[in-house]
C-alpha positions in Angstrom: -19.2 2.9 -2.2 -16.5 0.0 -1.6 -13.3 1.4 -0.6 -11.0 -1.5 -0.6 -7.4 -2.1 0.2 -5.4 1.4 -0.8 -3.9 2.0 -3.8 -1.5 4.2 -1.7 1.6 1.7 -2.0 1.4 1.4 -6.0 1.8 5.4 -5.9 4.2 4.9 -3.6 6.3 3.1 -6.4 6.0 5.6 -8.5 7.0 7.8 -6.9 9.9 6.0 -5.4 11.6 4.7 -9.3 11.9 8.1 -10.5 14.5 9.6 -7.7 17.0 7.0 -8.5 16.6 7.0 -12.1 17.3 11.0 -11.7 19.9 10.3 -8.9 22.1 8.4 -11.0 22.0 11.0 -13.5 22.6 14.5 -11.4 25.0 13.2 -8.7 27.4 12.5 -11.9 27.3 16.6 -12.0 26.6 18.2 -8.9 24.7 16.5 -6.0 22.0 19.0 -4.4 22.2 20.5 -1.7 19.3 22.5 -1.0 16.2 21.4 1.1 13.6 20.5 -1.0 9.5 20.8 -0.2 6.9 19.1 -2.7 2.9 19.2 -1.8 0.8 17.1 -4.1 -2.9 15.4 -4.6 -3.5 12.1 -5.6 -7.1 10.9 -6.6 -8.0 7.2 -6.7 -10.5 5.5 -8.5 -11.2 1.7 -9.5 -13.9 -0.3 -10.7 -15.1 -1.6 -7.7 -16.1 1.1 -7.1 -13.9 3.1 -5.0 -12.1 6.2 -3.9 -10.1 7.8 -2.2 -7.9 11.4 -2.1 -4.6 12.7 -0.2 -2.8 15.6 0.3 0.8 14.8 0.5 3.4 16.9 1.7 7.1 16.4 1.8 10.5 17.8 2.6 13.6 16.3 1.3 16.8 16.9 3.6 20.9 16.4 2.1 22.2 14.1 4.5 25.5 12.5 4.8 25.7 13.1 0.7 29.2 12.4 -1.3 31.0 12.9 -3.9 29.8 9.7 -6.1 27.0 8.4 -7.9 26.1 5.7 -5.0 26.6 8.6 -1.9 25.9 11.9 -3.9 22.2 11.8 -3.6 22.2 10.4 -0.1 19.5 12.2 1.7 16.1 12.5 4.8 12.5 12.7 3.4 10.3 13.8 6.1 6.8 13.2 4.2 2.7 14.0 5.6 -0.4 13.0 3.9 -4.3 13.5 4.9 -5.9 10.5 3.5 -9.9 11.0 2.9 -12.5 7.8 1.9 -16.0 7.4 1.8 -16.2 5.9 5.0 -12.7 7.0 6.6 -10.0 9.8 7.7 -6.9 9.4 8.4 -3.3 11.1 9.0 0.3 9.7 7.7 3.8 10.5 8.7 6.9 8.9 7.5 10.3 9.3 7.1 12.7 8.2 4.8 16.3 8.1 5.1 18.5 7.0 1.7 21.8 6.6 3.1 23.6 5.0 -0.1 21.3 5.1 -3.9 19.7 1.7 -4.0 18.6 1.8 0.0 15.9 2.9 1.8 14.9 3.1 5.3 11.5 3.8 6.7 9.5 4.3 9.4 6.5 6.0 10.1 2.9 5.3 11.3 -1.0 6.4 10.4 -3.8 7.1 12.5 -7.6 8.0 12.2 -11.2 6.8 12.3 -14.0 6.1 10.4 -17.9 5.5 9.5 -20.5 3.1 8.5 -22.7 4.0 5.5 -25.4 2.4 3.6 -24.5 3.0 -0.6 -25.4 0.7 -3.3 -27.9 -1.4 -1.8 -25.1 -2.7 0.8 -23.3 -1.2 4.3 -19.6 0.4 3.8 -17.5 -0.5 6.6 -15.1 2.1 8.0 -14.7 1.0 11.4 -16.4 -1.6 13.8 -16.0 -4.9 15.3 -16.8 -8.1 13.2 -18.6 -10.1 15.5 -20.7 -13.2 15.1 -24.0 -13.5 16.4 -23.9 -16.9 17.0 -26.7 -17.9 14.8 -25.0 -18.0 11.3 -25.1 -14.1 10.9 -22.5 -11.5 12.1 -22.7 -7.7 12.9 -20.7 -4.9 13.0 -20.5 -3.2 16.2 -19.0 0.0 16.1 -20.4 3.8 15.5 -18.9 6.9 13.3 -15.9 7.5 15.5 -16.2 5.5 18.5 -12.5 4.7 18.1 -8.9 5.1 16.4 -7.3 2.9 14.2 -3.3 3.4 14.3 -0.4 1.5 13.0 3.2 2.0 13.5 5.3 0.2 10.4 9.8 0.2 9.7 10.8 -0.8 6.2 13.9 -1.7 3.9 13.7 -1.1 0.3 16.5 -1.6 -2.2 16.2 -0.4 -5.3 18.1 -1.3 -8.6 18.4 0.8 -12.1 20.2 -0.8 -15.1 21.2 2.6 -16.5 23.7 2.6 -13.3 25.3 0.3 -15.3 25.0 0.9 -18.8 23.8 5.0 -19.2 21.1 5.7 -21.5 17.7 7.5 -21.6 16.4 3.8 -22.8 18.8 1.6 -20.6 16.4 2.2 -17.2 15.3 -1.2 -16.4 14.2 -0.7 -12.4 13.8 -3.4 -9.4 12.2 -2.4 -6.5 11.6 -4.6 -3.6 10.3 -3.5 -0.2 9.5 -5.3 3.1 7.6 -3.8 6.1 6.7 -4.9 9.4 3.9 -3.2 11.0 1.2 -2.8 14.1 -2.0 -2.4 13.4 -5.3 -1.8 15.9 -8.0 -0.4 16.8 -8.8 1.1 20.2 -11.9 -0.4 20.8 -11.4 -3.7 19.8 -9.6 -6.3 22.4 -7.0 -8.9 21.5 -9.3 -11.5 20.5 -11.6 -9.3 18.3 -11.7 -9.0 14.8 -12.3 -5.3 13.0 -13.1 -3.6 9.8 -11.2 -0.7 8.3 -11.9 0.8 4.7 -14.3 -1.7 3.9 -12.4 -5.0 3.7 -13.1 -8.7 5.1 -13.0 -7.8 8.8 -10.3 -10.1 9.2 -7.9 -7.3 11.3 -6.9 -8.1 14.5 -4.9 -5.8 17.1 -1.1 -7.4 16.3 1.6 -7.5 14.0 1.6 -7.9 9.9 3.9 -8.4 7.2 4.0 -6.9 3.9 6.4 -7.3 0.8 6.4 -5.9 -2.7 8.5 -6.6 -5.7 8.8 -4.4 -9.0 10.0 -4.8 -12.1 9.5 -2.0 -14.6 11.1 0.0 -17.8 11.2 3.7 -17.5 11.5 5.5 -21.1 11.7 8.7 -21.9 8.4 9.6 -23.8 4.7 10.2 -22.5 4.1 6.7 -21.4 7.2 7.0 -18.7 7.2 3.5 -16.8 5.2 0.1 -17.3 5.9 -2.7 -14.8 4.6 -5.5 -12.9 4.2 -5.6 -9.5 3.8 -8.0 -6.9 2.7 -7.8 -3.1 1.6 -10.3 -0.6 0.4 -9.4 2.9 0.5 -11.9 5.8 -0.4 -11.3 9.7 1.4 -12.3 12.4 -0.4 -12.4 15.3 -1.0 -16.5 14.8 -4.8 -16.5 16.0 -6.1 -19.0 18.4 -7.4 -21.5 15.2 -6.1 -19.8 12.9 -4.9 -22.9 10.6 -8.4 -24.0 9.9 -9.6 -20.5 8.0 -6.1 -20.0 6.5 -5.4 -17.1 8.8 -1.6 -17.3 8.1 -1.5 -17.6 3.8 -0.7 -14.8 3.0 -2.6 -12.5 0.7 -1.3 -12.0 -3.2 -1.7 -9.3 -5.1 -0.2 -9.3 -8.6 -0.6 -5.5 -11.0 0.3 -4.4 -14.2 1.3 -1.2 -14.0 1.5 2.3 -16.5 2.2 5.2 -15.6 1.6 8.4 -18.1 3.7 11.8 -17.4 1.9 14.9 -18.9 4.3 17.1 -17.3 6.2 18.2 -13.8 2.7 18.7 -13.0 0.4 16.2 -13.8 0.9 12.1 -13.8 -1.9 9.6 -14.3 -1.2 5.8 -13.3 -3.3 2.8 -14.7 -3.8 -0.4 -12.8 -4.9 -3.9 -13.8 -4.6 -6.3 -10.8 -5.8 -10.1 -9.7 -5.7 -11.9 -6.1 -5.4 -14.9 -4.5 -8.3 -15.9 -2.4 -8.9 -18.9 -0.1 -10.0 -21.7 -1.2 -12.9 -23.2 1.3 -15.0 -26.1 2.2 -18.1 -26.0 -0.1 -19.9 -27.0 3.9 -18.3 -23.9 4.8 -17.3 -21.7 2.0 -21.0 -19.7 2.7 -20.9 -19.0 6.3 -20.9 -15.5 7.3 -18.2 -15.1 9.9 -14.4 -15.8 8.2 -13.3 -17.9 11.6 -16.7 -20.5 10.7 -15.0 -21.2 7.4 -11.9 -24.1 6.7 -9.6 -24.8 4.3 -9.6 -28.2 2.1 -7.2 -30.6 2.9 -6.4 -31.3 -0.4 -5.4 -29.3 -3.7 -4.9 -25.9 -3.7 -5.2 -23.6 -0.5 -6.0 -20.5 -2.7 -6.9 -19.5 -6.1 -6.0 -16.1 -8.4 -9.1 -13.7 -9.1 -9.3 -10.4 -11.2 -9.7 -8.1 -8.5 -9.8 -4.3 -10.2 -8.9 -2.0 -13.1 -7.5 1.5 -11.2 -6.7 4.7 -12.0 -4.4 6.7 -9.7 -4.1 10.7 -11.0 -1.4 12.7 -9.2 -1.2 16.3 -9.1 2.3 18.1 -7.9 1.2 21.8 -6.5 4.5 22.5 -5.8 
């Protein structure tokens, strides 16, 4: 069972288009006033295959709210989610204050451990150091909770709806654009080691990362609620000893297209088609087991675009 990079911040957008959308709309009335508590489930699947399931829940605070569209809405989401994979556990809490419609700001952090397991004919990598033998192999050292891996992240996100503009159940044309800053590591691993977490490359080291997203998408109001496309790139910033040489800086693309199907105040189901960029190496080195053994080309393109994964992301409200 491969359990990839999470699906969580595509949910996260779609959850995040509708409040303005509805903002807009209700602050032109009455803005709310009452504290507001939401638990839900969300179940991830893809084709890699993968999967993984959280309970989220979340308590929206008035805060600072106005009498106008851009102020009337203005409010403190205090949010919790128990995150469960294959080969990992982990806990989230974040906070989210909206002090004006089209910004956000957020901070928060995660923390938990994992597990190594053998499925598929391959090992699932939860948790453990990526370390070369020195003999063209690597291993993974690291047991079933023989550590923590934490991060602690701040955000901005501005947001944008058309039907500000021009009102109309058809007018919503949304932007969304967010950019984080976070700290990642893992207790057992030093400054110079490289670790694994949910399966991917093993290319995490303890330091600071960058990650952006950009959304455009129509909202419309029939079953098939939002389509989009977004974008996100990922880029670390701890500038490894070398790192030039195996592209340690390029930053990571990852382009969707996006639906998203309302059943009812219950019930939403997202679908996911999304490619990558990848590294382009050496074909001398493009083989070699350990990702610091590998080089970029000098010449043409650093990285080329992949199909990565069909997803489906199924979101129950509880209350």
């Amino acid at each position: 069972m491969k359990t990839n990079r999470s699906l969580l911040p595509i949910l996260s957008v779609l959850l995040l288009i509708a409040p303005p959308v509805m903002a807009q709309e209700e602050s032109a009335a009455a803005p709310a006033k009452s504290v507001k508590s939401e638990t839900s489930v969300s179940i991830t699947a893809s084709s890699l295959p993968e999967a993984q399931a959280a309970l989220t829940q979340s308590w929206t605070f008035p805060f600072l709210q106005g009498e106008g569209a851009l102020t009337g809405a203005n409010n403190v989401r205090v949010g919790t989610s128990f995150e469960v994979t294959p080969v990992s556990i982990f806990g989230v809490g974040e906070v989210t204050w909206t002090p004006i419609a089209f910004l956000q700001l957020i901070a928060g952090g995660r923390i938990g451990s994992g597990w190594n397991i053998d499925m598929f004919g391959g090992k699932s990598k939860g948790i453990g150091i990526n370390h070369p033998n020195g003999d063209g192999t690597t291993a993974v050292i690291g047991s079933a909770f023989d550590g923590v891996i934490w991060n602690i992240r701040a955000a901005g996100l501005f947001q944008f709806d058309f039907a500000a503009i021009r009102p109309g159940d058809w007018h919503h044309i949304v932007f969304q654009t967010q950019h984080r800053i976070h700290y990642d590591a893992y207790s057992a691993a030093s400054k110079t080691d490289s670790w694994y977490t949910a399966n991917d490359d093993g290319e995490n080291r303890n330091g600071f990362a960058y990650y952006g997203s950009f959304f455009v998408g129509y909202q419309m109001p029939i079953f098939l609620d939002t389509v989009g496309l977004l974008t996100e790139v990922d880029k670390y910033l701890y500038g490894a000893a070398g790192g030039k040489d195996w592209g340690d800086g390029l930053g990571r693309w990852t382009f969707s297209v996006l639906s998203n199907f309302t059943v009812n105040k219950w019930f939403s189901a997202a679908l996911i088609t999304q490619f990558r960029t990848r590294r382009n190496f050496t074909d001398a080195t493009k083989d070699l087991a350990f990702y610091q053994d590998r080089r970029i080309g000098d010449s043409g393109p650093k990285r080329h675009l992949e199909f990565y994964r069909v997803a489906v992301i199924a979101n129950f409200k509880i209350r």
